[in-house]
N, C-alpha and C positions, 0 to 999 in steps of 0.2 A: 337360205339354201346352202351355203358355207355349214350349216351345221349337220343338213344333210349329209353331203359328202365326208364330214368327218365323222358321222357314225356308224356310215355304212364300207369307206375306203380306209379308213382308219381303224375299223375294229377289226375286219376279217381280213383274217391272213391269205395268203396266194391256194392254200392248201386248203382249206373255206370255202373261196371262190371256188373251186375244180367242180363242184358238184354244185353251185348256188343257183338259182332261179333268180329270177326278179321279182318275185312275191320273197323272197328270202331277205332283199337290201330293201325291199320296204318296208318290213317288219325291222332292219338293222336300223334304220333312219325313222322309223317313226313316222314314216309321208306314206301318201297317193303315189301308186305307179306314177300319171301325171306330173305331181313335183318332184318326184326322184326323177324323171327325164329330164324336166326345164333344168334341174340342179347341175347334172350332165352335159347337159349340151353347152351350159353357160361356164362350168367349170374345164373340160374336156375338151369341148364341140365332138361331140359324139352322145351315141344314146346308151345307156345302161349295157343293152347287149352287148352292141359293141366293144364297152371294156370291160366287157366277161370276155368275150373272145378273146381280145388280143390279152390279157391276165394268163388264160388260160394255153393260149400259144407262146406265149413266154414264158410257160411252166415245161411244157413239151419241149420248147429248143435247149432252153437250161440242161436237159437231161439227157439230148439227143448232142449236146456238146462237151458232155462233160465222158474223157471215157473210161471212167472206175467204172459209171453205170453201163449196163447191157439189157436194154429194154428192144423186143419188138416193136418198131414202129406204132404199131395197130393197135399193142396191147396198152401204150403209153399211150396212144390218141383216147382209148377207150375211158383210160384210166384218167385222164384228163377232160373227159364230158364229150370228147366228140363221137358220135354215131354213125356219122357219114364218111367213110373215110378217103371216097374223092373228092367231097367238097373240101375236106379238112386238111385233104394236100393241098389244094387252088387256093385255101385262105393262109397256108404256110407259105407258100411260093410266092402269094401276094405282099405277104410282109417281110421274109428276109430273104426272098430272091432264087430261091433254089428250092428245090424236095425233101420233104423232111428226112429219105433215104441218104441222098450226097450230104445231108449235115452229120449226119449218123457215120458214114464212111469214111471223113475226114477227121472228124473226133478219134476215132480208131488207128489213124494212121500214127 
């Protein structure tokens, strides 16, 4: 399982991930959806999606805190695989505590 992980977290890059499936790190790893999750949970505790998400939510704050960049919200969530974009606030605010707008407005300041 260890090898898992390092062929699938260790080959693709964060900018990889933005767009990846999970049929995509099973093709990276060479496994069953099935053992790319057991690999996951045992290496993580979490399941594959889940660290696409939070990958992919720490690709959107990176750029909502840095402030050379000037991204719309919406267009960076998009740009970043989310689709939904109240769930994709409620899964921002769930991990670093605020709206992805107030991180965007303080990087500014």
């Amino acid at each position: 399982r260890r090898e898992v992980i390092r062929r699938t977290v260790g080959t693709l890059s964060a900018d990889q991930m933005r767009q990846c499936r999970i049929e995509d790190l099973c093709d990276a790893g060479a496994c069953s959806q099935r053992t790319l999750e057991r690999a996951f949970r045992e290496r993580f505790g979490i399941t594959p999606k889940q660290y696409l998400n939070r990958v992919r939510l720490a690709g959107v704050h990176r750029a909502l805190s840095n402030p050379e960049e000037d991204w719309n919200v919406g267009d960076l969530a998009a740009h970043w695989g989310f689709w939904h974009l109240s769930q994709f606030a409620a899964n921002y605010r769930a991990m670093y505590g605020e709206l992805p707008s107030h991180t965007a407005q303080r990087a500014r300041r």
